[in-house]
C-alpha positions in Angstrom: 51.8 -154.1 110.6 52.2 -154.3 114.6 53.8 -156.7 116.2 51.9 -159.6 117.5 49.9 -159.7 120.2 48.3 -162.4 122.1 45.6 -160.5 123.8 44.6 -158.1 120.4 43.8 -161.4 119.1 41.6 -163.2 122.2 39.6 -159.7 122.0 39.1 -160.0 118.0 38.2 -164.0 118.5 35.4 -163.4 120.9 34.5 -160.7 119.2 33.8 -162.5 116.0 33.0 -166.1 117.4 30.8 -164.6 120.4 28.2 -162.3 118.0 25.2 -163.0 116.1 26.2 -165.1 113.2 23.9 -165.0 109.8 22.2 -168.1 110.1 23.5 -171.2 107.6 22.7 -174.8 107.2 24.7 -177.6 107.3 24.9 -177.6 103.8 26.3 -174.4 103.3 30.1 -174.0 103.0 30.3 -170.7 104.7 34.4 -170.7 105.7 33.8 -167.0 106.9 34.7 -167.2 110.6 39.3 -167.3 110.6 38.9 -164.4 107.4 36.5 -162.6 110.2 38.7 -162.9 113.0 41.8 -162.0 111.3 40.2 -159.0 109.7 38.8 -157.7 113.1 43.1 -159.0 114.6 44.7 -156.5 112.3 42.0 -154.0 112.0 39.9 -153.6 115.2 38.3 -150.7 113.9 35.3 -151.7 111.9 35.4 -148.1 110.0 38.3 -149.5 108.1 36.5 -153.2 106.7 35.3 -153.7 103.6 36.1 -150.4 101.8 36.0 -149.5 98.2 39.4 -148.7 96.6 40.1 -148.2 92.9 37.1 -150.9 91.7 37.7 -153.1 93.9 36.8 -153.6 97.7 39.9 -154.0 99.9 39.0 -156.5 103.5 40.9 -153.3 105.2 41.9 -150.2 103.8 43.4 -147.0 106.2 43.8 -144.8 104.0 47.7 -145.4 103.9 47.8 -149.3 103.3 45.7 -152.2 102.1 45.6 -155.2 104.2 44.2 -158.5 102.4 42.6 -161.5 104.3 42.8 -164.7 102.1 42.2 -168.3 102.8 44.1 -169.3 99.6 43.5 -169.1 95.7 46.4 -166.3 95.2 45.8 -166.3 91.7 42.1 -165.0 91.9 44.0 -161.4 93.6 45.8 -160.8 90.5 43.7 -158.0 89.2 42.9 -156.9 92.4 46.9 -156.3 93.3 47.2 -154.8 90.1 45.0 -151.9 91.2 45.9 -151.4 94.6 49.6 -152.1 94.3 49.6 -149.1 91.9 48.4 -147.0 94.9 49.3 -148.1 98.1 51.2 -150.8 100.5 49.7 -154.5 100.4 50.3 -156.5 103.3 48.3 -160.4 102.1 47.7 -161.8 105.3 47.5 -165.7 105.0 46.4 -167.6 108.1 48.2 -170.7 108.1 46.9 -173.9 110.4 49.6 -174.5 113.0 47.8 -177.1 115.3 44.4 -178.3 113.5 42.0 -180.4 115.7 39.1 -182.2 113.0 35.5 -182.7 113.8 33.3 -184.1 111.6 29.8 -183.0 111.0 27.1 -185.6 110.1 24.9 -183.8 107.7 21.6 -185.7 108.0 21.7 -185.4 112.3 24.0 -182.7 112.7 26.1 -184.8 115.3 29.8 -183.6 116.0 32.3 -186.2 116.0 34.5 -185.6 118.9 37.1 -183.5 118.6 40.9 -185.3 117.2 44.3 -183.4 116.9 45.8 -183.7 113.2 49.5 -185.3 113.3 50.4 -182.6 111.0 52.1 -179.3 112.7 51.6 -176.2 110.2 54.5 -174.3 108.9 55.2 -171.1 106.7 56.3 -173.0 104.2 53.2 -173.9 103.4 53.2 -170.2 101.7 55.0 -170.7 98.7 52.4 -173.0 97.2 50.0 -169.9 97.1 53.6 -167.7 96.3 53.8 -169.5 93.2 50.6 -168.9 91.6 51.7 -164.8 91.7 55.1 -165.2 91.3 55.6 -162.4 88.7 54.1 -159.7 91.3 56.7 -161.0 94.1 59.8 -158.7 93.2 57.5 -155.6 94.0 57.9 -152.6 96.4 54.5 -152.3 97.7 53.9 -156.2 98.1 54.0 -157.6 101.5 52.9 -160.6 103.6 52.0 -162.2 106.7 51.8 -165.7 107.6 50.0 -166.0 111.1 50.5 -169.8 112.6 47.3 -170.3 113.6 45.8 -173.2 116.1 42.2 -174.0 115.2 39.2 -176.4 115.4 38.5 -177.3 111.5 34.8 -178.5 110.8 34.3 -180.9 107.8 31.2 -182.6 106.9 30.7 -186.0 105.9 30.5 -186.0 102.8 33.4 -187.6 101.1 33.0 -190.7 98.6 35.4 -193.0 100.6 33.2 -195.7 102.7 34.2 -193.5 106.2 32.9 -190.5 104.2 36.1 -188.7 105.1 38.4 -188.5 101.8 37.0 -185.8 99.1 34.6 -184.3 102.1 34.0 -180.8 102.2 35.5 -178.2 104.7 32.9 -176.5 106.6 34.4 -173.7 108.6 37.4 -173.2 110.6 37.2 -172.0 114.1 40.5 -170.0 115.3 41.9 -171.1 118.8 45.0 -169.3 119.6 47.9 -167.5 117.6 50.9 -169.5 117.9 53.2 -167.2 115.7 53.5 -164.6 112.6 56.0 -164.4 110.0 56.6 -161.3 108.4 57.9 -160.5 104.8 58.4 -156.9 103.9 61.8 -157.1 102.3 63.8 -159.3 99.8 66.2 -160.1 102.6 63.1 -161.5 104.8 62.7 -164.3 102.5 66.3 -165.9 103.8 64.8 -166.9 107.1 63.4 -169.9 105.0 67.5 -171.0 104.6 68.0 -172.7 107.7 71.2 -172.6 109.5 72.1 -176.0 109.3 72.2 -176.5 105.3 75.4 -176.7 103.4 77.2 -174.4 101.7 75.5 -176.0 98.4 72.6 -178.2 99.0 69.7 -179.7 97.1 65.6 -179.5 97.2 66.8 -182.7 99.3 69.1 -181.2 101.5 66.5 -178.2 102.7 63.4 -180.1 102.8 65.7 -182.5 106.1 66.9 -179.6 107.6 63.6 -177.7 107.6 61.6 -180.9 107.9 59.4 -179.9 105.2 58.1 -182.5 102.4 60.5 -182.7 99.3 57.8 -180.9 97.2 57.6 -178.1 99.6 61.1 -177.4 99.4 60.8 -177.4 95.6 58.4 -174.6 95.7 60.2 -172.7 97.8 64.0 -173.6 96.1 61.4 -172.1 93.0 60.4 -169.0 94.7 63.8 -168.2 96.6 66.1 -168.7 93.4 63.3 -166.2 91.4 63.8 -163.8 94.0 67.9 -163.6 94.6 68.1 -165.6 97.6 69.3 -168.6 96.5 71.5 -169.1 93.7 72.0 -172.2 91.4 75.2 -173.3 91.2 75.1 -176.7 89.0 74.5 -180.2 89.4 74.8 -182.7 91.8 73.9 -186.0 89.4 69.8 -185.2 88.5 69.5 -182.5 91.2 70.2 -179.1 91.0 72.2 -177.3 93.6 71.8 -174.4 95.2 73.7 -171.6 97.6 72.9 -168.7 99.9 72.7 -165.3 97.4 74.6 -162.0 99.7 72.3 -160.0 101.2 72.3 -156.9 99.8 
């Protein structure tokens, strides 16, 4: 993967948000237009999209690695990694929201709300919710990822069954604004940037979710993932909690 650059993604963005789009009503849930952008980010060469490898169609394939654009739903690539991992790299690209701004789509008059910035700030910790659901496939070689920190307009319509419509409504699309940041893991020993400096020497799921200001359940996940993968290490208890160290790099 090349590093990341600013101005490769502004070209893919109007590339993808500035064509033709395949017309779709209101109705339709098309959530096509961040998977777009990101495939066109980290492929710009449209020879490489959609290609048939091994049963399967890989989102980019160069004919030395696989690149794999997903919105979420890990679980549904198992067979798919089980094919391609067999023959080539897998980078799993996972766009994460960094700054979301919602606007709400009536269906019946089409009116946009206008537009409001969410008080939540996106994080790559957000990842290990979708790292769990393949957990078995992430000790191996060929596996990598990417979480790009993306800011983006999210569309949702209003069709929720609260009395403001809002709660249980559906997500319409997500329009990409800017790339804030990407986080890379190609090795075991990439996974310890989610150990803050900061912790101590043992800590809890308590203890990391304050110093990386991430919800307690969050830093359960990733406690989860970290331990199954070597970088963490349980050490005992600390009354109903579980403690936890630092594993050596290797």
């Amino acid at each position: 993967m090349e590093p990341m650059d600013e101005k490769r993604f502004e070209e893919a963005k109007k590339k993808v948000i500035g064509m033709v789009r395949e017309p779709a009503g209101i109705g339709t849930l098309r959530e096509k237009t961040v998977h777009a952008v990101m495939k066109n980010y980290y492929a710009p060469d449209a020879g490489t999209h959609e290609i048939p490898v091994g049963g399967y169609v890989a989102d980019i394939y160069t004919g030395e690695r696989i690149i794999e654009i997903q919105n979420g739903n890990f679980y549904k690539m198992r067979d798919k990694l089980d094919s391609f991992l067999e023959q080539y790299p897998v980078t799993v690209v996972y766009p994460i929201p960094h700054t979301k701004w919602l606007i709400w789509i009536d269906e019946e008059s089409g009116e946009l709300s206008k537009k409001r910035k969410s008080p939540q700030t996106g994080n790559a910790y957000l990842a290990f919710k979708e790292l769990y659901r393949i957990k078995n496939y992430l000790g191996k070689e060929n596996l990598r990822f990417c979480f790009p920190l993306v800011d983006m307009e999210e569309y949702r319509l209003l069709n929720g069954w609260s009395s403001d419509r809002k709660r249980g409504s559906c997500r319409y699309d997500r329009i990409p604004v800017s790339l804030h940041d990407e986080i890379m893991i190609e090795k075991r020993e990439d996974y310890f940037q989610f150990l803050p400096d900061g912790l101590p020497v043992e800590f809890t799921v308590k203890d990391l979710a304050k110093t990386a200001k991430i919800p307690a359940r969050t830093a359960g996940l990733a406690l989860n993932i970290l331990a199954y993968l070597g970088v963490a290490e349980r050490t005992g208890k600390k009354g109903n909690a579980y403690l936890y160290r630092k594993a050596e790099r290797s």
